[in-house]
C-alpha positions in Angstrom: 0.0 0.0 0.0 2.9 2.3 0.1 1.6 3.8 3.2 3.5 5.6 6.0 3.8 4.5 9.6 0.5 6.3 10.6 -1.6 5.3 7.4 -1.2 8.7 6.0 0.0 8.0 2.4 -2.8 5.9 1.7 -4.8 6.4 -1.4 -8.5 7.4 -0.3 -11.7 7.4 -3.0 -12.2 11.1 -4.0 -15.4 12.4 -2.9 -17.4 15.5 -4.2 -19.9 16.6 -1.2 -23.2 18.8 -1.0 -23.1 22.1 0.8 -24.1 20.3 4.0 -21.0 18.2 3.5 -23.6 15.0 2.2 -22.1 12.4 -0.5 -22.9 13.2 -3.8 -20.6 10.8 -5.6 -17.4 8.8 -4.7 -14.3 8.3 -7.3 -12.7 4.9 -6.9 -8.6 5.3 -5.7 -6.4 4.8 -8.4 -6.0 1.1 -7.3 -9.5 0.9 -7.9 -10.6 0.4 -4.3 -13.7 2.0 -2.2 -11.9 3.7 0.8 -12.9 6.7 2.9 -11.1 7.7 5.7 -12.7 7.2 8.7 -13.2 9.1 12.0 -14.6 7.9 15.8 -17.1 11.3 15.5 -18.5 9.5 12.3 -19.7 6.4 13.2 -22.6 5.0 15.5 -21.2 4.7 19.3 -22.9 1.5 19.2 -20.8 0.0 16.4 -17.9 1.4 18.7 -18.8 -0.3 21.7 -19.7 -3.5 19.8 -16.5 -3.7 18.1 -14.0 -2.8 21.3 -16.0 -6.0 23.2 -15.5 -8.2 20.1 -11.8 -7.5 19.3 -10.1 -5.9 22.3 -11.8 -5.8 25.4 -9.3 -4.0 27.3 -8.7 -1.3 24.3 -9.4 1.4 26.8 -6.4 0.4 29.0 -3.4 -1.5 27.0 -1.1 0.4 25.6 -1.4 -1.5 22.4 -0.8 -5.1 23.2 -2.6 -6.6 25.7 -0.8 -9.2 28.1 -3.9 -10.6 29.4 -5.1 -11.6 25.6 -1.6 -12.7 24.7 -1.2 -15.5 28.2 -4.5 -16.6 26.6 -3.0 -16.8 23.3 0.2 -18.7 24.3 -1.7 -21.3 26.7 -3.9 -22.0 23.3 -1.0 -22.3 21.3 0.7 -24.7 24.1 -2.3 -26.9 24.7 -3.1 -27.3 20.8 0.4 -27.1 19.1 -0.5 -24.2 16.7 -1.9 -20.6 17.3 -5.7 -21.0 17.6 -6.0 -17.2 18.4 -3.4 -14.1 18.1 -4.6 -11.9 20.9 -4.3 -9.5 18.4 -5.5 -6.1 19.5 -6.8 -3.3 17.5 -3.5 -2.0 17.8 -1.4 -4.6 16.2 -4.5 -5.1 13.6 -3.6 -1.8 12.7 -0.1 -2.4 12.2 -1.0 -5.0 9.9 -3.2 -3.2 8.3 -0.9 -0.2 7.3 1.8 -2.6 6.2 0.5 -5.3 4.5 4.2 -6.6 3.4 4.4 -9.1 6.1 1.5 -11.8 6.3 1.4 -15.0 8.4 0.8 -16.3 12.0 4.1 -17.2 13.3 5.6 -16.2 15.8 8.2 -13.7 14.2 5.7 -12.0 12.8 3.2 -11.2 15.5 6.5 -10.2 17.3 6.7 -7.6 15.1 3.0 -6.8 14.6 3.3 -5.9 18.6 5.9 -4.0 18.5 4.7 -1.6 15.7 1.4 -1.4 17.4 3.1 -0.2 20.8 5.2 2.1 18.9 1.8 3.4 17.3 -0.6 3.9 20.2 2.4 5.9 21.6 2.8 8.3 19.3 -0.4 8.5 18.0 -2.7 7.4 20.6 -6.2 5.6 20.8 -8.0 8.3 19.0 -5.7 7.6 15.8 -5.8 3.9 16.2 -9.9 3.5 16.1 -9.6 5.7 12.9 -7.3 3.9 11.2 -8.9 0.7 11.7 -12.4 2.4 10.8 -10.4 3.9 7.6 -8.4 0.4 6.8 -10.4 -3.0 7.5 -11.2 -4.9 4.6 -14.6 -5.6 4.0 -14.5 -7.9 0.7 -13.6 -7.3 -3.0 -12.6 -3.4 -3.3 -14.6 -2.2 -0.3 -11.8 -0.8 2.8 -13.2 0.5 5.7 -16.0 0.8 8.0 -18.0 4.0 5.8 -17.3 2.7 2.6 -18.6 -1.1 3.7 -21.9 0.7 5.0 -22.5 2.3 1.6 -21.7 -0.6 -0.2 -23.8 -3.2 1.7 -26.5 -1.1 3.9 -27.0 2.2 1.1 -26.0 4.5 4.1 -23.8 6.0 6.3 -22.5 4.3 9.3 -23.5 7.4 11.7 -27.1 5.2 12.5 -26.7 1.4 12.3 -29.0 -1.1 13.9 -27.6 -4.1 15.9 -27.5 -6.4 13.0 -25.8 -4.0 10.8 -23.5 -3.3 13.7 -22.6 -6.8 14.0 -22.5 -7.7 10.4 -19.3 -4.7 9.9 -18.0 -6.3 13.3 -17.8 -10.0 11.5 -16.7 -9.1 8.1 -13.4 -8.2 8.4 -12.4 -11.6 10.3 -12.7 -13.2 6.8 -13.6 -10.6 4.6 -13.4 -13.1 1.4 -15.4 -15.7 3.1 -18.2 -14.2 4.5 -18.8 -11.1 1.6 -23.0 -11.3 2.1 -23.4 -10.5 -2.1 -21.3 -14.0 -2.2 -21.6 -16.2 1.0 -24.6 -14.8 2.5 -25.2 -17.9 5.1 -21.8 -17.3 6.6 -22.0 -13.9 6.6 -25.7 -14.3 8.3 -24.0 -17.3 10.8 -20.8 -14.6 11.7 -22.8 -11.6 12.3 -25.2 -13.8 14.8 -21.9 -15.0 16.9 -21.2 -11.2 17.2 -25.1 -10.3 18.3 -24.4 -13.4 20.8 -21.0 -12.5 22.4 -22.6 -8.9 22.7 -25.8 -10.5 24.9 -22.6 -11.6 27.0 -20.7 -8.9 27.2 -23.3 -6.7 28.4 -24.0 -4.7 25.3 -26.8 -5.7 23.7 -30.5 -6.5 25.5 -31.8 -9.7 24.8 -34.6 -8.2 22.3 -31.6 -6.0 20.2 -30.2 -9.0 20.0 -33.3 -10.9 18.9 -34.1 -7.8 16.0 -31.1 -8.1 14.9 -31.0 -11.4 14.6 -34.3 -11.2 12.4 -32.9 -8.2 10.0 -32.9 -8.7 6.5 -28.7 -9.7 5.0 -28.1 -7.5 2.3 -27.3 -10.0 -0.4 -25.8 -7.6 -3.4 -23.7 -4.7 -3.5 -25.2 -1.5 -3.4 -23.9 1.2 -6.4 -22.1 4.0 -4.5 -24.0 7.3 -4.7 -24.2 8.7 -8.0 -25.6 12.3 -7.6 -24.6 15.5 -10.1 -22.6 12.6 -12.1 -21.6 15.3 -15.1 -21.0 18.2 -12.3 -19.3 16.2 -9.2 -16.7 14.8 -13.0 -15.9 17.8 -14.2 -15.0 19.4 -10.8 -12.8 16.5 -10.4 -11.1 17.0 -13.7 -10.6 20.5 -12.9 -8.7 19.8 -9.7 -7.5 15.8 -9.3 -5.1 16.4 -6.6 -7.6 17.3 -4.0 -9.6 14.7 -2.4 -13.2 16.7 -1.4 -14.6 18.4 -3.8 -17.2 20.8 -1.8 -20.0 22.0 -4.1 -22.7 24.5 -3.6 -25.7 21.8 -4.5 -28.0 20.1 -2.1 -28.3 16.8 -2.3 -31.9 16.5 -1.4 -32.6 18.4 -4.1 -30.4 17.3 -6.8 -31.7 13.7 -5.6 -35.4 14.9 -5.8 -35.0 16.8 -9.7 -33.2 13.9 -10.8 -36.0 11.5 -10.0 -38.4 14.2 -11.9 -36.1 14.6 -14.9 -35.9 10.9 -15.6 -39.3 10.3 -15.1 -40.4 12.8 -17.5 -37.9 12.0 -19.7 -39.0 8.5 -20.4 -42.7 10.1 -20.6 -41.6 12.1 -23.2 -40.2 9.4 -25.6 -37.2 7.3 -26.5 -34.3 8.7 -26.8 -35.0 11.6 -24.8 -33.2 13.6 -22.1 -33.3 16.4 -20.2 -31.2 19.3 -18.3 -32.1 21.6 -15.4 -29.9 24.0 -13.8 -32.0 25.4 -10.2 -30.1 28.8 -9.0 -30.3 30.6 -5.5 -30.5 33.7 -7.7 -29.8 35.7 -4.2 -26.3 34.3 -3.9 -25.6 32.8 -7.3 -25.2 29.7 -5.9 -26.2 26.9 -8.0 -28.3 24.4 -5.4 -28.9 21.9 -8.2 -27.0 20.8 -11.7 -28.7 17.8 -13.8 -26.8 17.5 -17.3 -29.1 14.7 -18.6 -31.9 12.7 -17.1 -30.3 9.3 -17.1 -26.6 9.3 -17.2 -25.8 5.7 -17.7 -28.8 5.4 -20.5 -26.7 5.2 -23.9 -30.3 5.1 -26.2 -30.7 8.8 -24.6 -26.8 9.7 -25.1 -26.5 10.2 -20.9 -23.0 10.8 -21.3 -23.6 14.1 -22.4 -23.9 17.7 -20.4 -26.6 19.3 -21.8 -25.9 21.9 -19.5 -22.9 23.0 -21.0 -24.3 22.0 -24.7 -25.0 25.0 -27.0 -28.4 25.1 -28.5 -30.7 27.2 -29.8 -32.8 29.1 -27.2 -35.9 29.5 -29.7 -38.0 32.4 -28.1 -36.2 32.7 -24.6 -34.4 35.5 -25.2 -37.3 37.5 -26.4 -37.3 39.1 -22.6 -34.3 40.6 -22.7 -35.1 42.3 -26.3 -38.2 44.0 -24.4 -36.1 44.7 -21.5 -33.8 46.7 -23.8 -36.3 48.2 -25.5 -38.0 49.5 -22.2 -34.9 50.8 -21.0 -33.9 52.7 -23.6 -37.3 54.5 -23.8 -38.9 53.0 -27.1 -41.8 51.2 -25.3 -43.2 50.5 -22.4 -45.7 47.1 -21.1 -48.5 49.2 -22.2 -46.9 50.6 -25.3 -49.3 49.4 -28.2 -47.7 47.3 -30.6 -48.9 45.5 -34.4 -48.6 42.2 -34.9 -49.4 42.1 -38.8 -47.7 40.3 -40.9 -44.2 42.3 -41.7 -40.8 42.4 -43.8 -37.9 43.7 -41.9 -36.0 44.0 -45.2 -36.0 40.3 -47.0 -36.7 39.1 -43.3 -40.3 38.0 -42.3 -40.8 36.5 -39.4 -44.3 34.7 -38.7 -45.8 33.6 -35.4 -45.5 29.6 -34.4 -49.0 29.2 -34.6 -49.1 31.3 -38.7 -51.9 33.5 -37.3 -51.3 37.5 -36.1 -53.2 39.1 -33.4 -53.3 42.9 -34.6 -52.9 45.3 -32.2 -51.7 44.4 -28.9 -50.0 46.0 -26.2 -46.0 44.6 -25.3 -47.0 43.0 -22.3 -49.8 40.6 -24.7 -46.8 40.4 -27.3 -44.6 39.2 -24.7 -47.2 36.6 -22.6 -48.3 35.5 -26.1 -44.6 34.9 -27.4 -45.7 37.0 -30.6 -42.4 37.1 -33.3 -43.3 40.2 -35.2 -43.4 42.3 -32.1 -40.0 40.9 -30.8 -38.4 41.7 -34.3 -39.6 45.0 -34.6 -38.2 46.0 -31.0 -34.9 43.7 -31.9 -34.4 46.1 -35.0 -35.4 49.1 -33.3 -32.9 48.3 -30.6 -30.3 47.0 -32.8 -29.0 43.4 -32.8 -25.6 44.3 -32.2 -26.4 46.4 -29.6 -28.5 43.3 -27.9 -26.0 41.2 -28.5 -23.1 43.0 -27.1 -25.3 43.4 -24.2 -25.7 39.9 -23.7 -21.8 39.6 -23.8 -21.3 42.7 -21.6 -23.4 40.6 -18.9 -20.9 37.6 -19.5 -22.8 35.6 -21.6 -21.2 33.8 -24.5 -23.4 33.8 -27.6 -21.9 31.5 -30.1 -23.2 32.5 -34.0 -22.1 30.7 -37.2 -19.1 31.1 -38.5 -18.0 34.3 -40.2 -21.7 35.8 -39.3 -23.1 38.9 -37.5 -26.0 39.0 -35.3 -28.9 40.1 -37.4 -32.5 40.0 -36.2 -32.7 36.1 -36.7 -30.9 36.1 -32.9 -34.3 37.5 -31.6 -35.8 33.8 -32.5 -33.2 31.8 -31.6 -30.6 32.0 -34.5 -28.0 32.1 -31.7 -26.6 29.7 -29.4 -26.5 29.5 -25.8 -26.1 27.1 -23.3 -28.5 26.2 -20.3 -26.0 27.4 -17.8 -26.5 30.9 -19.7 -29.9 31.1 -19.9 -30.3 30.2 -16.2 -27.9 32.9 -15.6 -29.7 35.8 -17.5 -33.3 35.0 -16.3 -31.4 35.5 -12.5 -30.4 38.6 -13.7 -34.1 39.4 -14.3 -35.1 38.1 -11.0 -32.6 40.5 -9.6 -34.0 43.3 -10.9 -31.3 44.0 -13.6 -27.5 42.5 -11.5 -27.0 39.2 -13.2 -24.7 37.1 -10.4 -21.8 35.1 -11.4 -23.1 31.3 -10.6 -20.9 29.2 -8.1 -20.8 25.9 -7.6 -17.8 25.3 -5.7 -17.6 26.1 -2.1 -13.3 25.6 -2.4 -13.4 28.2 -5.6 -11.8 31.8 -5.9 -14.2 34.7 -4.7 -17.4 35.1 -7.5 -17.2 37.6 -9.4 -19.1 40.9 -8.8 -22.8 40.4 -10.5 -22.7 42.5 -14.1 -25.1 44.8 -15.4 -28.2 43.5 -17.7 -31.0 45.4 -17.4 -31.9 48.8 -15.4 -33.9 47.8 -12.7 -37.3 49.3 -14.1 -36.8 47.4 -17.5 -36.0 44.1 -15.5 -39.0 44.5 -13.0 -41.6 45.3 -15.6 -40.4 42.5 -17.9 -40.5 39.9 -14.4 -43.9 41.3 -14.2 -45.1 40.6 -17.8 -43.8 37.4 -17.3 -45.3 36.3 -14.3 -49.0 36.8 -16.1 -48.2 34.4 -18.7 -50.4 31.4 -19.2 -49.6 28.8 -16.9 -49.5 24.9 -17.9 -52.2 23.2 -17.0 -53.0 22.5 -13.7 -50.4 24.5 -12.6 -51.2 28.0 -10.7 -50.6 30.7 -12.5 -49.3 33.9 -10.9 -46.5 32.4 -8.8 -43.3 32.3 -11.4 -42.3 34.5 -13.8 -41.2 32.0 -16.9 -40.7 32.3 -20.4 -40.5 29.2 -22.7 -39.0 28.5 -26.1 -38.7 25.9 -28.7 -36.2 25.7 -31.7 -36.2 25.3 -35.5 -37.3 22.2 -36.2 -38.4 20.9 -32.4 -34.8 20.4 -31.6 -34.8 22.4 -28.6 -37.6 22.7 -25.5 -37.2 25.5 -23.2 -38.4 26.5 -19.8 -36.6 28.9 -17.7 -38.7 30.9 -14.6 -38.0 32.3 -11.1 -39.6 33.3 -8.1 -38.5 35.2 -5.4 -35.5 33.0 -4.0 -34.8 31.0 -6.8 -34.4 30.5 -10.8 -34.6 26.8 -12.8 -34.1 26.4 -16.1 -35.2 23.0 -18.5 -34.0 21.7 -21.7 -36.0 18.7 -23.1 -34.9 17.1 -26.5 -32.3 14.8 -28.0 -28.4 15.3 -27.7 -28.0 14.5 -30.9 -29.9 17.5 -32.2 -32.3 15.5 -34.3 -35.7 16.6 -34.6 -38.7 15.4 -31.7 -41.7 16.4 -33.9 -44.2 18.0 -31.3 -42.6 19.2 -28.9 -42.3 22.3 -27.7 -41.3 24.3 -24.4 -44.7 24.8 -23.1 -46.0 21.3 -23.6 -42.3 19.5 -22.5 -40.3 22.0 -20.4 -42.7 24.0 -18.4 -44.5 21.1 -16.9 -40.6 20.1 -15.6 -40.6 23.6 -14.5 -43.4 24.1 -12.1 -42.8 20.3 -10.5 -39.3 21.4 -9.8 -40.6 24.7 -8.3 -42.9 22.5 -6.4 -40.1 20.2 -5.0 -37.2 22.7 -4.1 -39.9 23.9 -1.3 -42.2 27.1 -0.1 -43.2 29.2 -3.1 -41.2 32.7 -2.0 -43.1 35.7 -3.5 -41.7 37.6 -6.3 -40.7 41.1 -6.0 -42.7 44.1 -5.3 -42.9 47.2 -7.8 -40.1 49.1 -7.4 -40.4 52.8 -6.5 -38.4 53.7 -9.7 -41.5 52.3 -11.6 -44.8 54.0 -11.7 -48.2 52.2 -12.6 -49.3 53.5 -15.8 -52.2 52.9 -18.4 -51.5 53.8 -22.2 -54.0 56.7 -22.4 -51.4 57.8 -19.6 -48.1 57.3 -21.7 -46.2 60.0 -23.4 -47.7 60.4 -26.7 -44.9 58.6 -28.2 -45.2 55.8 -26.0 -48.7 54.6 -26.8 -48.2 53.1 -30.0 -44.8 51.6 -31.5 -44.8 51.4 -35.6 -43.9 47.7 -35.8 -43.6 47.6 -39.5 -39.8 47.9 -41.4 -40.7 51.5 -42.9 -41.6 52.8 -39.8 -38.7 51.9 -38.2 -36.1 53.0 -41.1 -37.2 56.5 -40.2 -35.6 56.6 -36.8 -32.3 57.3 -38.3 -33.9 61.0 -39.0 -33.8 61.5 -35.3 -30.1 61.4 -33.7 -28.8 63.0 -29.9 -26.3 65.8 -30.6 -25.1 65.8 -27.2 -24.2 63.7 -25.6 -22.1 61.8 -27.9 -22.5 57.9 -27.6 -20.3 56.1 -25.2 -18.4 59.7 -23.8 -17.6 60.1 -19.9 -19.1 63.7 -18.4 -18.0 64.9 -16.0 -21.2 66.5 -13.9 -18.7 67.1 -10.8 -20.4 63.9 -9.0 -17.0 63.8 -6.7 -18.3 67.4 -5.1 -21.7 66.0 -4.1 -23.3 68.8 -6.0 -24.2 67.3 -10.1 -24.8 69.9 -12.8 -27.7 69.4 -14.8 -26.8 67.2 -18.2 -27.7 69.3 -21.5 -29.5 66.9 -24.4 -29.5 68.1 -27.9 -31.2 66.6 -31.0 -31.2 66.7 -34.8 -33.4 65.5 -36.8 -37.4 64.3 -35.6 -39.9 66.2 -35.4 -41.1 67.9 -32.0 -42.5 68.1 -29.5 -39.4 65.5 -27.9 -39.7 63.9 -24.6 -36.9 62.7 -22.8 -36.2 59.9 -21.0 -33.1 59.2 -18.3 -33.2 54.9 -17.8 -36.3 55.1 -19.7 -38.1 57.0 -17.4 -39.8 60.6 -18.8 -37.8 63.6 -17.5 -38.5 66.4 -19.9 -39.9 67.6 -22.8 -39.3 70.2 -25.6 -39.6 71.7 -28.8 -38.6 73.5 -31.5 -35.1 74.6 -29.3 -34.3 71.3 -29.4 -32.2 70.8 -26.4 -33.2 70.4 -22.3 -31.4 69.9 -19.1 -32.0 66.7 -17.6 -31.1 65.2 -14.0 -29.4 62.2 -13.6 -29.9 59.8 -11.0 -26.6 59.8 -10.0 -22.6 58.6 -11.3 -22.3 55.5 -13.4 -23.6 54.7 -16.8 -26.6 56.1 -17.6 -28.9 56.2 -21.4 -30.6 59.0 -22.5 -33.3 58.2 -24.7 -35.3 60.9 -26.7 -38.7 60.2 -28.5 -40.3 62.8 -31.1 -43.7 63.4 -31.9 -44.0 60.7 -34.7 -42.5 57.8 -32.0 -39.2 57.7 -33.9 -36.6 57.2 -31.4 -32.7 57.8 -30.4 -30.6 56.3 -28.0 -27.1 57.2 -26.5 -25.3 55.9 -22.9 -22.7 57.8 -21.2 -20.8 57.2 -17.6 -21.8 60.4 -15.4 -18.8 61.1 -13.4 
C-alpha cells in the first residue's frame, strides 16, 4: 500500500460533497478500491462499543498489546500445538493493516506486529488507532473501511446502524473473502449472529436488540455508490485531481429529488430523450442543483452528455431581454401598443408559431403570447448588435455561425446558448437588472461581482409581464415569472422561470440535435418547471414594484409611447432622429466627486417635435422646436438617455456620469 507509519500515504476514494458536506458521488482510488477515511465522531457509538467488546476488550487500558489476551493466546498455542488465536488487539491489527508486506501467524511475525502497534498507540494514541482501523479494514472485493462497507452493503452511512448491521461490519473483516454477504450470504448471516451473541454476553446488547437483529434482512448484493450531479461532481474532479473533497454548492436532497423528476419525465416524453435543469439561488448565485441529462448511464438517450454545458438554440427565450432593452432605452413601455401584422424587416419576415397575427396588442400581450413580429420590430429598433453585445457585456457567450453577425434572426433563436447561460440571464431578471456570477464550488476563488443586464425598471416590468403568462395546466398561475421556447425544427424545448428566491431552467430534447416532432417548451419543459418549483420547497413571493417604476395605463403614456410602428418603414425613419449631445459612449464629468451634479444638456437633430426625454427610460423632460433640455441624472455611473419625437421615432445614447 505504500503507506507511511501512521496510514497517512494511503490512497482514499475522491469524494465531491453537497453544501451540507452529504455524499454526492465517490471516485474509486487509483488502485480501484472503495476507501474513505474514517473518524470515531462519524460512526454510530454502538458500532464502537460492539467492536472494542469483540476485538479488544481492554482497548481502553493496554497500551497496544494486551498481556492478558496474549497469556491466553500462548496457553492456546501450548495446549493445541498451533496458534488458535493471536490476541491481536486493535493496535497490532492496525499495524497489519498499514503494512501489509508481512503476512502470516508465526511467531516472528506477530513479534513484530506488537511492537509496531506499541510504537503506534504511543505516538499516536487511541484516538488515531480506532480511525485507522475504521479507515483500513477490509470488508470484501474493493470495499476498505467501515464508511465505505456501510454504503456498499446497507446504502447508508455508518453514523445510525441497527444491531445487526453493527454486527454484520464487526464480522466481516475476520474473513472478509469468506463471508462477503453479495457472495456467501449464510456465513456472513452465521458470523454476524456469533457477534449479536458475544454482545448478549458482554453486556452490550438486551436480549430483544439481539433478537431484531437477529431477524434483519442480509443484504445479499452490492449496493452502487451514490451517483448524484454525475456530469458536475466529474468535471469538478477533472478540474482539480489532486484534491480529495470536492465541496459543491448543491444540495443533495434536491439534486436527488430533480433527478427522479427529470428521468421520469424523460421516459414520458419518448425514447431517446433527455433532459437538463440548472436550479439557482438567484440571491447568492449559488447553484443548489446541476442535472446534465436525465439518465446518465442510458446510452439510447446519449447520458454521457452535459446538456448543461451544450450549445443550442434558445428558440423564443431570449425575447425578454429584447423587451427589457427596448423598455430601457425608452422605445416602449408594457402598455406601449404594438402590431402584430404580418411584416418584412428587409428580406426578413418573421411569422408567429402558430401562422396567425393578433393585430394590435400591447407589449406586455406580445410578450405573454410569445408574438415574433413584435420581438423583431423591437430587436431592430434596438439593434441586434447592440442586444447582442449586451448579452456579452453581462458575461454571456453567444456562439453564431461562422463568419456571421448577429442580425434579427438572434431575436428567434438563430444564436446559441447554453442552459448554464440562460439560467444565468433569467437570475439577472429576477434580480432586478445584476446578473450574479453562478458558483458551484464552495473551495473556488471569490465570485465575481454580478454585471449589469437590465436597469432595474426594465428588469421588473419584464418579471412582471412574465409572471402573467399562461400557466401549464394545472399549474397555478401567478406564482413564477417563466418564459418558454422551442427551436427550429423541435430540436430544442425550453423553460426557464423564477420566483423570489430561486431560478430553474429545462431543456427537453435529443443530444444529438435531431428533430422530436411536437414538442415544444410549453408542452415539455414547463410542466418540468413548475414540478421542480414544487419540489425545491415554499413558493417565495416575487418582487414588489419598485419605486423607480410608476403604474401607468397607455392613455397615460407620453404620446410617443402609446403606440410603437412595428412595420420595417416605420422603423427606417428613426435614423432622422439622432442625440447631438451627448455623444454615444463619452464620460461627463457633472462634478459627481463634489456632491453637487450639474444638470446634463441633451440636444437633438433630426425628428420632429414636441421630444420627450427619458433618463433609464423614465420621462424627464420635454421640448420643442429649441431642441435641447437639461435633464437630472440619478446619479454617477452609466446612464442612457433616450429621446422620442412626436412621430414615436426614437434615439438612443449611454454615457458614464462622473
Amino acid at each position: 500500500m505504500g503507506a507511511g507509519p501512521d496510514g497517512s500515504a494511503t490512497p482514499f476514494s475522491r469524494e465531491v460533497v453537497d453544501r451540507h458536506g452529504r455524499l454526492l458521488r465517490p471516485f474509486q482510488t487509483d488502485d480501484d478500491m472503495w476507501r474513505f477515511p474514517g473518524a470515531v465522531a462519524d460512526v454510530d457509538p454502538l458500532f464502537l462499543r460492539m467492536l472494542k467488546a469483540y476485538e479488544d476488550r481492554r482497548f481502553d487500558s493496554h497500551p497496544g498489546v494486551d498481556p492478558m489476551a496474549l497469556a491466553r493466546a500462548a496457553g492456546q498455542w501450548l495446549t493445541n500445538g498451533r496458534i488458535v488465536s493471536g490476541g491481536s488487539t486493535l493496535a497490532m491489527q492496525v499495524a497489519r493493516l498499514i503494512d501489509k508486506r508481512e503476512d502470516g501467524r508465526s511467531i516472528a511475525v506477530k513479534l513484530r506486529e506488537m511492537a509496531r502497534a506499541v510504537r503506534l498507540q504511543r505516538e499516536f494514541g487511541q484516538q488515531r488507532i480506532l480511525d485507522l482501523y475504521l479507515s483500513l479494514a477490509p470488508y470484501g472485493g474493493n470495499v476498505e473501511g467501515v464508511r465505505a462497507a456501510s454504503l456498499a452493503y446497507f446504502g447508508k452511512e455508518p453514523r445510525r446502524l441497527s444491531p445487526g448491521e453493527a454486527a454484520l461490519l464487526v464480522a466481516l473483516p475476520q474473513a472478509p473473502e469468506t463471508r462477503r454477504p453479495d457472495r456467501f450470504v449464510e456465513r456472513a448471516r452465521r458470523a454476524r449472529d456469533r457477534v449479536l451473541d458475544r454482545m448478549l454476553l458482554a453486556g452490550v446488547l438486551k436480549p430483544e436488540q439481539v433478537e431484531a437483529g437477529k431477524a434483519e434482512r442480509m443484504p445479499v448484493a452490492r449496493r452502487a455508490m451514490p451517483a448524484f450531479a454525475w456530469h458536475a461532481a466529474a468535471e469538478a474532479v477533472a478540474a482539480d485531481p489532486a484534491r480529495r473533497v470536492h465541496r459543491m454548492t448543491f444540495d443533495r436532497n434536491h439534486q436527488e429529488a430533480l433527478e427522479a423528476l427529470l428521468r421520469e419525465r424523460a421516459r414520458a416524453v419518448g425514447a431517446k430523450i433527455s433532459a437538463a435543469l440548472v436550479a439557482i439561488d438567484h440571491r447568492s448565485g449559488e447553484v443548489i442543483a446541476r442535472i446534465g441529462a436525465a439518465d446518465p448511464l442510458d446510452n439510447d438517450r446519449q447520458g454521457s452528455v452535459d446538456m448543461t454545458r451544450a450549445v443550442r438554440s434558445p428558440g423564443s427565450a431570449l425575447k425578454p431581454f429584447i423587451y427589457a432593452l427596448a423598455f430601457e432605452a425608452g422605445l416602449a413601455h408594457p402598455e406601449t401598443l404594438i402590431e402584430d401584422r404580418p411584416s418584412r424587416f428587409g428580406s426578413y419576415a418573421p411569422v408567429n408559431f402558430d401562422r396567425g397575427y393578433q393585430g394590435t396588442v400591447s407589449t406586455r400581450t406580445a410578450l405573454q403570447m410569445s408574438l415574433n413580429v413584435p420581438a423583431i420590430a423591437l430587436l431592430e429598433a434596438v439593434g441586434p448588435q447592440r442586444f447582442f453585445s449586451r448579452l456579452e457585456q453581462a458575461g454571456v457567450r453567444p456562439v453564431l455561425p461562422r463568419g456571421e453577425v448577429p442580425g434579427l434572426a438572434v431575436g428567434l433563436g438563430g444564436v446559441g446558448l447554453r442552459l448554464n447561460d440562460l439560467a444565468a440571464l433569467y437570475a439577472g431578471l429576477a434580480r432586478l437588472g445584476d446578473m450574479p456570477a453562478l458558483i458551484e464550488r464552495r473551495d473556488a476563488p471569490a465570485p465575481a461581482a454580478p454585471r449589469p443586464l437590465a436597469e432595474e425598471a426594465a428588469a421588473w416590468a419584464v418579471g412582471d409581464i412574465l409572471a402573467e403568462a399562461p400557466a401549464p395546466e394545472a399549474a397555478l398561475a401567478g406564482r413564477y415569472a417563466f418564459k418558454t421556447g422551442t427551436s427550429y425544427g423541435f430540436r430544442d424545448a425550453w423553460a426557464i422561470g423564477f420566483d423570489g428566491q430561486r431560478t430553474i431552467a429545462v431543456w427537453v430534447g435529443r443530444p444529438d440535435g435531431s428533430s422530436v416532432p411536437g414538442i415544444t417548451g410549453r408542452t415539455a419543459a414547463a410542466p418540468i418547471l413548475f414540478d421542480a418549483f414544487a419540489r425545491l420547497g415554499p413558493y417565495a413571493p416575487l418582487p414588489g414594484r419598485p419605486d423607480s417604476v410608476a403604474s401607468m395605463s397607455n392613455g397615460q403614456l407620453p404620446p410617443p409611447l402609446r403606440r410603437f410602428g412595428s412595420t420595417r418603414e416605420e422603423a427606417s425613419d428613426t435614423r432622422d432622429l439622432k442625440i447631438a449631445f451627448p455623444p454615444d459612449g463619452v464620460r461627463i464629468d457633472l462634478g459627481a466627486a463634489t456632491g453637487t451634479m450639474e444638470p446634463l444638456p441633451v440636444r437633438t437633430t433630426g425628428g420632429r417635435p414636441p421630444f420627450t426625454v427619458l433618463v433609464d427610460g423614465r420621462p424627464v423632460a420635454r421640448f420643442g422646436a429649441q431642441r435641447q433640455a437639461s435633464v437630472a441624472p440619478d446619479g454617477p455611473g452609466f446612464t442612457t438617455l433616450s429621446v422620442i419625437d412626436a412621430e414615436g421615432r426614437s434615439a438612443s445614447v449611454t454615457v458614464r456620469v462622473e
